[in-house]
N, C-alpha and C positions, 0 to 999 in steps of 0.2 A: 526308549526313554533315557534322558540322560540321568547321571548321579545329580543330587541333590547339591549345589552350591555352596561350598565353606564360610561362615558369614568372614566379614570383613576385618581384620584385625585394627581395633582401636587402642590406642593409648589410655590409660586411667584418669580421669580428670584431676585436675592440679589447680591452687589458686595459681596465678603468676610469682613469681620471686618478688616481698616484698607488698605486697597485699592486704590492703587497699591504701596507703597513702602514698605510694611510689607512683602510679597510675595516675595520672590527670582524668581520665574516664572515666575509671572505675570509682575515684575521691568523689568525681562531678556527681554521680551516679547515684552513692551511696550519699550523700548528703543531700539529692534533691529526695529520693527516698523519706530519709528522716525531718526530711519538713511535712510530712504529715502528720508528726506529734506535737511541730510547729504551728498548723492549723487546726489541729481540733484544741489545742488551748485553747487559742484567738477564739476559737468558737464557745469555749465554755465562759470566757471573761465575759462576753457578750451575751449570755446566755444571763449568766450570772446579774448583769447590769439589767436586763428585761426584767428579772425575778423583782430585782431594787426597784424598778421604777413601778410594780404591781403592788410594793409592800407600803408607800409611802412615801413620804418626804426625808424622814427620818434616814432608812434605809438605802435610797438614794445619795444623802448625803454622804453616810457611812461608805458608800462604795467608792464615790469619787475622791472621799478621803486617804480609803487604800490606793486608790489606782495612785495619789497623790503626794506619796509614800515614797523614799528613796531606792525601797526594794519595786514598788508599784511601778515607780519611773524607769528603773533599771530594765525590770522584766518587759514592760513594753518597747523598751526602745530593743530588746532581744527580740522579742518576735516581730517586731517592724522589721526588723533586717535578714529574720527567716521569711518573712513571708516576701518579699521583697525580694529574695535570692530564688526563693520559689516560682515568681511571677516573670521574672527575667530569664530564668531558666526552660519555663513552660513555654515562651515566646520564640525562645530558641528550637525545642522541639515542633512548636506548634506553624514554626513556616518553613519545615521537611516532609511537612504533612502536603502531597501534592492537591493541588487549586482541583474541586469539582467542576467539570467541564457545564458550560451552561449557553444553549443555542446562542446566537445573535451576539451575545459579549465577546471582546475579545479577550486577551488572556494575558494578564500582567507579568514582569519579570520577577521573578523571588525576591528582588531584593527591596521591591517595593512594598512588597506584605510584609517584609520582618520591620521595614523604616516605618510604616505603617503600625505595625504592632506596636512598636516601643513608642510611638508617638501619640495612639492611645493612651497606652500605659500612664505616659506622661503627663496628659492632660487632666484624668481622670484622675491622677495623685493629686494634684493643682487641685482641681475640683472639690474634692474633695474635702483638702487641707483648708480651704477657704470658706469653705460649709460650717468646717468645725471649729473655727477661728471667727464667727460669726460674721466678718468680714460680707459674706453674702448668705441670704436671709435671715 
C-alpha cells in the first residue's frame, strides 16, 4: 500500500488589489447583489399602497400625496433606476443560461434570446407606463 498523499499546497485567499470598485466584475456583481434591498423596498411601497387602498379614501389620498412628495419623487425615481439596473442585468445572466433542448424545435442563436429579452423588457415598460398614464384603460 502506498503512503498517504500530501494534500495540495494552496495559497490563502485574498480579495484582489483594490476590491471591489477597481473590478468591473466584482463592482457589477456587488451592486446587482444590493438591488435586493432595491426590491424589497419597491415591495413594501406597494405593500404599503395595498394597506391605503383597504383603509379608504382618506388613506389613499395620504399615500399618493407622500409618493407625491419631492422626497416621494426622488426615492422612486432611485429605485426605478435600481430596479431597472437589476432587470438589465438579470437579462444579461439570464441568456448564459443555455436554451432547454425541446424535440422537433429548432434551436435559436443566443443572441436572439438576449434581443429577445431586452425587447420584452421594452415593451412591457411601454405597457406598462401607458397603463399608468391612463393613456390605455
Amino acid at each position: 500500500m502506498s503512503p498517504p498523499a500530501e494534500p495540495t499546497p494552496t495559497a490563502a485567499a485574498r480579495a484582489p488589489d483594490g476590491f471591489w470598485l477597481q473590478h468591473p466584475h466584482y463592482r457589477s456583481y456587488v451592486l446587482f447583489a444590493g438591488t435586493g434591498l432595491v426590491l424589497a423596498i419597491d415591495a413594501l411601497i406597494v405593500l404599503r399602497g395595498i394597506r391605503a387602498l383597504s383603509e379608504g379614501t382618506a388613506a389613499w389620498a395620504a399615500y399618493l400625496a407622500a409618493l407625491g412628495s419631492p422626497i416621494g419623487v426622488a426615492a422612486c425615481w432611485a429605485l426605478f433606476l435600481g430596479t431597472l439596473f437589476f432587470s438589465i442585468r438579470w437579462l444579461r445572466v439570464g441568456a448564459k443560461i443555455p436554451p432547454v433542448p425541446v424535440p422537433l424545435l429548432f434551436s435559436l442563436p443566443r443572441s436572439v434570446f438576449l434581443v429577445g429579452h431586452y425587447a420584452t423588457l421594452g415593451a412591457l415598460s411601454v405597457l406598462l407606463a401607458l397603463i399608468l398614464s391612463g393613456v390605455i384603460l
